[in-house]
Z-matrix of the N, CA and C atoms (Angstrom, degrees):
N
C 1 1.459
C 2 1.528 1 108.77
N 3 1.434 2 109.69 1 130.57
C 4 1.773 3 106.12 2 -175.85
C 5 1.622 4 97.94 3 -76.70
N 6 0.952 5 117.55 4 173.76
C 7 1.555 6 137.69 5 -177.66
C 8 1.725 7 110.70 6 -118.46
N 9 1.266 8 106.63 7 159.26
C 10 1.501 9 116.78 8 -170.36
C 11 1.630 10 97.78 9 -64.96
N 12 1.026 11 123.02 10 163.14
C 13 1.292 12 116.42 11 131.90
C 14 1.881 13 125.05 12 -88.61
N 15 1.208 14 104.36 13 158.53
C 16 1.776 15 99.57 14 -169.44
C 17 1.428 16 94.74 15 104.26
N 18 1.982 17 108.68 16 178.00
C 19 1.348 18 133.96 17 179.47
C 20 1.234 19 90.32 18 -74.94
N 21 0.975 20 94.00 19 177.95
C 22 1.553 21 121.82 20 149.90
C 23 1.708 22 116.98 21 -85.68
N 24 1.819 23 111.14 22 167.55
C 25 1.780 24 103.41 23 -176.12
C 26 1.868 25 77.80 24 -67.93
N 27 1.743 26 93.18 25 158.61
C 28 1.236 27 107.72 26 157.22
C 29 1.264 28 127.53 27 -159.17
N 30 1.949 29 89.25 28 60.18
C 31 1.706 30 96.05 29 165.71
C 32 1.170 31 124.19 30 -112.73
N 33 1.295 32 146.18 31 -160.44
C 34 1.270 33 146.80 32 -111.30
C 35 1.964 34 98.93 33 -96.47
N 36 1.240 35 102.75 34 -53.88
C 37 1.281 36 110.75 35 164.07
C 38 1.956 37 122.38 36 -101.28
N 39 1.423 38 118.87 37 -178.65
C 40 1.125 39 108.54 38 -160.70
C 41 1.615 40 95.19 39 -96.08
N 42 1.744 41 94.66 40 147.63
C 43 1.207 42 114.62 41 -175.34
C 44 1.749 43 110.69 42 75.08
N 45 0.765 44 111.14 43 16.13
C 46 1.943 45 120.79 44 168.46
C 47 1.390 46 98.86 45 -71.18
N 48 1.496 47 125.85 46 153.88
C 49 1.454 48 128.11 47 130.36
C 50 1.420 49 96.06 48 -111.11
N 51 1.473 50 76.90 49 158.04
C 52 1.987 51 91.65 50 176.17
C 53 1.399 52 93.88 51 -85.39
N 54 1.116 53 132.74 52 -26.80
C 55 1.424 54 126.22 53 -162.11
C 56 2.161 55 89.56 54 -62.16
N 57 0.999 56 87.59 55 -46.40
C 58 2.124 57 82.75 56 -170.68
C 59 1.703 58 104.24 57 -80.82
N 60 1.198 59 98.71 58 33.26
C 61 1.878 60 97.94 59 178.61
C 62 2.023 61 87.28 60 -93.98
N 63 1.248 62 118.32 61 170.90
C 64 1.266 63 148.56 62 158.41
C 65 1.715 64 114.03 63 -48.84
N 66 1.076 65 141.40 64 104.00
C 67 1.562 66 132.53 65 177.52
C 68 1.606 67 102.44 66 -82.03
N 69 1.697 68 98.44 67 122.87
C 70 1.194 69 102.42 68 172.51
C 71 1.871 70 110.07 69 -118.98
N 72 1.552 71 114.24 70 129.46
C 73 1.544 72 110.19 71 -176.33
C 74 1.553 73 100.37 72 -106.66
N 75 1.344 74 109.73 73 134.86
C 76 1.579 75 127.35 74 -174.57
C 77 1.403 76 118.38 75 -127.73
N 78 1.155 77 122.81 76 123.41
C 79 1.518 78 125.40 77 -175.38
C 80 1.619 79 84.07 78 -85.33
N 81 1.883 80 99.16 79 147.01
C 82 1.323 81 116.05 80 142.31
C 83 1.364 82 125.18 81 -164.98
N 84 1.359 83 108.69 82 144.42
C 85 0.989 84 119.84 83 171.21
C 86 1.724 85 134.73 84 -31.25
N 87 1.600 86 135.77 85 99.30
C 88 0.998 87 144.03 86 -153.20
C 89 1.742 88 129.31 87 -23.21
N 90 1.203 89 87.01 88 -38.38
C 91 1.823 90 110.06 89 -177.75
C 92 1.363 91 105.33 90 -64.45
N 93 1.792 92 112.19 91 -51.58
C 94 1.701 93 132.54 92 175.07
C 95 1.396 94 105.62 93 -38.96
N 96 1.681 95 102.31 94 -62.69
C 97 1.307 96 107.79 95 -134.85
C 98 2.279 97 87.03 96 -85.11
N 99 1.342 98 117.53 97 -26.08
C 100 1.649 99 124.85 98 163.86
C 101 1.999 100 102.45 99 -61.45
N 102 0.948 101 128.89 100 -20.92
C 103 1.346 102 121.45 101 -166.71
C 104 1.670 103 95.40 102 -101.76
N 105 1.083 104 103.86 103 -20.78
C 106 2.058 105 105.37 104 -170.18
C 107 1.576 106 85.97 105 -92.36
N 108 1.661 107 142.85 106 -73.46
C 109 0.861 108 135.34 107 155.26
C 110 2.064 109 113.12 108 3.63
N 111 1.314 110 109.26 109 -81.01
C 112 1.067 111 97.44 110 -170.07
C 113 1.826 112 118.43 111 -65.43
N 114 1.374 113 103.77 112 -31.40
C 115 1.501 114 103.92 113 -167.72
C 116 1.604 115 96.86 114 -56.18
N 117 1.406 116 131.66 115 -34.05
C 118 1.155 117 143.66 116 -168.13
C 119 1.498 118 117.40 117 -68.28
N 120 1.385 119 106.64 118 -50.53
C 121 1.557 120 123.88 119 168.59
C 122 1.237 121 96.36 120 -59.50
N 123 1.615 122 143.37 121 -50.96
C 124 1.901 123 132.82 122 -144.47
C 125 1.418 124 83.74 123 -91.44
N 126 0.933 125 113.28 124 -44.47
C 127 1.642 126 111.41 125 -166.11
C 128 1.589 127 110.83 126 -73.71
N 129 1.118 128 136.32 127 -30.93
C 130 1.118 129 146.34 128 -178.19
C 131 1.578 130 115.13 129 71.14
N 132 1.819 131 115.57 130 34.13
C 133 1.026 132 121.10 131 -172.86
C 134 1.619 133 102.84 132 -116.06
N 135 1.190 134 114.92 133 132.82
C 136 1.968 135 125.07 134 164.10
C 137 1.918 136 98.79 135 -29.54
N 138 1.177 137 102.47 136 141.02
C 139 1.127 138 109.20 137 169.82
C 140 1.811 139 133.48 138 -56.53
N 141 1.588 140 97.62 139 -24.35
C 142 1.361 141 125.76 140 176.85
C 143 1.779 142 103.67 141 -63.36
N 144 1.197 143 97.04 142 -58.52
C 145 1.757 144 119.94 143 -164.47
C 146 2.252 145 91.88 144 -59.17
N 147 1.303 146 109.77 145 -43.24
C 148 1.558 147 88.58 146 -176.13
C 149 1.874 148 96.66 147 -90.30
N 150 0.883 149 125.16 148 -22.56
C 151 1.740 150 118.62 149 -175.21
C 152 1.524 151 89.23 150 -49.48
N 153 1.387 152 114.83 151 -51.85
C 154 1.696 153 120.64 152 -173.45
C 155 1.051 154 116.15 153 -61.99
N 156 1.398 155 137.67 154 -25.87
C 157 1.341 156 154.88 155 -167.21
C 158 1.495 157 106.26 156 -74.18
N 159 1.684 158 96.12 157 -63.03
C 160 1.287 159 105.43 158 175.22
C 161 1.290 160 118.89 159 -63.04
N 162 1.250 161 137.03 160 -65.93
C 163 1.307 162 145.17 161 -177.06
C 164 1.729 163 103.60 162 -37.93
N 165 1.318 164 118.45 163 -55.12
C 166 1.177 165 113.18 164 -176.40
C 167 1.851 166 108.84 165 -68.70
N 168 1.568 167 132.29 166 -37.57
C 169 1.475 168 135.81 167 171.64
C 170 1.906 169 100.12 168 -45.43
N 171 1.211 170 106.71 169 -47.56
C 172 1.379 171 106.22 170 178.07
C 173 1.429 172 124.69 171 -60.55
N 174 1.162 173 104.49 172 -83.14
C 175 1.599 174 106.56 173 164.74
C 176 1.308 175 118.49 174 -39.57
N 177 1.136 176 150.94 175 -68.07
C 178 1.412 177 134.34 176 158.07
C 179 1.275 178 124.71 177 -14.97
N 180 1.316 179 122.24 178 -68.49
C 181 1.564 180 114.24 179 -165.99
C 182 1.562 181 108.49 180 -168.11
N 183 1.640 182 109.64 181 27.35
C 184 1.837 183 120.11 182 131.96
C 185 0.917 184 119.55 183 -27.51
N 186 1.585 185 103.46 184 104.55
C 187 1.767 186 101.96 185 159.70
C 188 1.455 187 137.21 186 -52.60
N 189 0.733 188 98.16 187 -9.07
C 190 2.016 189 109.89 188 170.74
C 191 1.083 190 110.39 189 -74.56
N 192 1.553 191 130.23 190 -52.26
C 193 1.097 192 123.02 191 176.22
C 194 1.844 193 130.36 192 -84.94
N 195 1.487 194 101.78 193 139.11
C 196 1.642 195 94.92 194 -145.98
C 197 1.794 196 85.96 195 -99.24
N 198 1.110 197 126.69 196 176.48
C 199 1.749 198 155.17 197 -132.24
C 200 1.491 199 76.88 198 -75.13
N 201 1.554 200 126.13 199 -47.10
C 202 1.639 201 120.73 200 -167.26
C 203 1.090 202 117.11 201 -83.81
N 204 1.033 203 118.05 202 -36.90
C 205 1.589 204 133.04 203 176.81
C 206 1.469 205 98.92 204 -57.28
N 207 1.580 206 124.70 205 -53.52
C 208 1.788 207 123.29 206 -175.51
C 209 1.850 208 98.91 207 -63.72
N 210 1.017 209 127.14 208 -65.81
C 211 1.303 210 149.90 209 153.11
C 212 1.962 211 102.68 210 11.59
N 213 1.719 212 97.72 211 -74.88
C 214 1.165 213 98.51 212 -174.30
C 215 1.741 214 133.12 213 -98.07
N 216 1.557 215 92.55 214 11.95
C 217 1.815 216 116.23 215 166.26
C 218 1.357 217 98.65 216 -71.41
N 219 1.858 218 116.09 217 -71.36
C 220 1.665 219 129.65 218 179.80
C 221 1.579 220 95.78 219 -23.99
N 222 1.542 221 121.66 220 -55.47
C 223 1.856 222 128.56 221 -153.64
C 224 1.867 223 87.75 222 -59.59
N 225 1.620 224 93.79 223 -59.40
C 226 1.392 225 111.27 224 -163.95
C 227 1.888 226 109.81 225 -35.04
N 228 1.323 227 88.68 226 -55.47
C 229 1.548 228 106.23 227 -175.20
C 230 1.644 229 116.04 228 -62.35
N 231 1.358 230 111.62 229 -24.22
C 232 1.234 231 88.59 230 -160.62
C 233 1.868 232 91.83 231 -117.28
N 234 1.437 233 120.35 232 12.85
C 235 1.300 234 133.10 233 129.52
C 236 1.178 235 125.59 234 -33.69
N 237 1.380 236 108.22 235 -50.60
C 238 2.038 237 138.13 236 -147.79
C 239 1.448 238 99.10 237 -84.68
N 240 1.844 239 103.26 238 -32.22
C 241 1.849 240 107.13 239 -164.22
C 242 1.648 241 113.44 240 -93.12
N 243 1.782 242 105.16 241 -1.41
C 244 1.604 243 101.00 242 -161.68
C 245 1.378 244 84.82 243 -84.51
């Protein structure tokens, strides 16, 4: 069987492209945006794939955010999915 030419999809779940994900533009501060840079390079992950990483380590079970605050993201979210 011949093969495509190109990658393969390679977003989050199977059969995703990132290309049909949402574009999000974020200012940051130089140090941020040199520390995301590297986590990206050591890790050998797209910059997208740890923004997601993180965002989701946070929301889950971030200490900053207290029992109500997690509470009313879950509400938020599953508002977001109907």
């Amino acid at each position: 069987m011949k093969r495509k030419g190109g990658h393969p999809p390679a977003g989050l779940r199977p059969g995703e492209k990132v290309s049909d994900y949402s574009r999000l533009t974020v200012r940051l501060p130089d140090d941020v945006r040199d520390e995301l840079d590297a986590v990206s390079y050591v890790t050998k992950r797209p910059q997208w794939r740890v923004l997601i990483e993180a965002i989701k380590a946070y929301a889950g079970s971030g200490p900053e955010l207290t029992d109500d605050e997690q509470q009313r993201i879950r509400a938020a979210l599953k508002l977001s999915r109907r």
